[in-house]
C-alpha positions in Angstrom: 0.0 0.0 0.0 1.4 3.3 -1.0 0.7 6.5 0.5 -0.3 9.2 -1.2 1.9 12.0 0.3 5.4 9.3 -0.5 4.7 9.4 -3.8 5.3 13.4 -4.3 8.2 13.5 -1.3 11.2 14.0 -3.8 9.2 17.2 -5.1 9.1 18.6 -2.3 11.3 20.6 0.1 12.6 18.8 2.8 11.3 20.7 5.6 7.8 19.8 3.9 8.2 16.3 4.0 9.2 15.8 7.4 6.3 17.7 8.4 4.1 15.5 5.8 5.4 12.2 7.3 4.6 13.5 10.8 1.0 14.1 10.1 0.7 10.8 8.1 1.9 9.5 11.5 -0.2 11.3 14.1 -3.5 10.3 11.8 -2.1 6.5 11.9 -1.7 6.4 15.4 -4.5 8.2 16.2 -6.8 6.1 13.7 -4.9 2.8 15.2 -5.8 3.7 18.9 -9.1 4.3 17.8 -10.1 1.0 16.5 -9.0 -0.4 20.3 -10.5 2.5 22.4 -13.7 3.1 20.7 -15.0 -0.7 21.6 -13.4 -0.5 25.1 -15.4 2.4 26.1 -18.7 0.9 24.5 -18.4 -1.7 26.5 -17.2 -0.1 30.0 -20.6 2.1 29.3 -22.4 -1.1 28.5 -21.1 -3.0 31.7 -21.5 0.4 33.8 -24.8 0.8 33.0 -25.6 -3.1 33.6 -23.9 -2.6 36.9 -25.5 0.4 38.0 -29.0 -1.2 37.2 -28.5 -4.5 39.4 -26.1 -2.4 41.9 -23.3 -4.9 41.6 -20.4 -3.2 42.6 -17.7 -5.9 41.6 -14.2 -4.8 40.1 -13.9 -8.1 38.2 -17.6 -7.8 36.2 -15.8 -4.3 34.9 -12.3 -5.7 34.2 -13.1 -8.8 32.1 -15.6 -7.9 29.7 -13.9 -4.8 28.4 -10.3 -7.6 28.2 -12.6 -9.9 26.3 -13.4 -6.5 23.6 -10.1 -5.8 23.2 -8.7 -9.4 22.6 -12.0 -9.7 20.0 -10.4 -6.1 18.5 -6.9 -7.5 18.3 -7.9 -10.9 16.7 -10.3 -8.9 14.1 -8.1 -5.5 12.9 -4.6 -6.8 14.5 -3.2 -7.9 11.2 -4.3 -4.8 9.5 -2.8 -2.5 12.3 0.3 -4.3 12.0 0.3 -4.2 7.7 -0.3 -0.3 8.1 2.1 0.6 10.7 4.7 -1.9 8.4 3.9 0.1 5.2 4.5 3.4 7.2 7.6 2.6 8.9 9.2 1.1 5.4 7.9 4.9 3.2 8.1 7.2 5.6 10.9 6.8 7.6 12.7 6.2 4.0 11.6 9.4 2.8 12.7 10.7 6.6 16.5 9.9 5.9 16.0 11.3 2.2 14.6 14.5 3.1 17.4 14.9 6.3 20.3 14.3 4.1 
């Protein structure tokens, strides 16, 4: 997969790309800790509501369902994550030494 901002780095100035790369990198970050937060939190309201209708007060009954979200996320979008961050590290940190030297 090739991002669109490596394909123009050798036209631009160099100041310009490392500034391109690190916004490509915030928004991958940010977009990856997304796709593990965003379920998390669904289900820690899910559970808190749950909890707060029975008034069950138990740490564990918090804990556990929210682990079992995030090993679901992993397993489902993990290999994706991993493919993206892959693909950034191999373009942009290429075009990183290119544009410093």
């Amino acid at each position: 997969m090739m991002l669109g901002w490596a394909r123009i780095a050798a036209d631009m100035p160099d100041d310009r790309v490392l500034a391109d790369v690190t916004r490509a990198a915030v928004l991958l970050f940010a977009g990856d800790a997304a796709l593990f937060l965003v379920p998390v939190l669904v289900v820690a309201v899910v559970v808190g509501l749950i909890q707060t209708i029975l008034s069950v007060n138990e740490a564990s009954l918090s804990f556990l369902p929210k682990l079992a979200a995030l090993v679901a996320v992993l397993a489902i979008v993990g290999d994706s994550v991993m493919r993206g961050l892959g693909d950034f590290l191999t373009t942009g940190l290429l075009d990183m030494v290119g544009a410093i030297r």
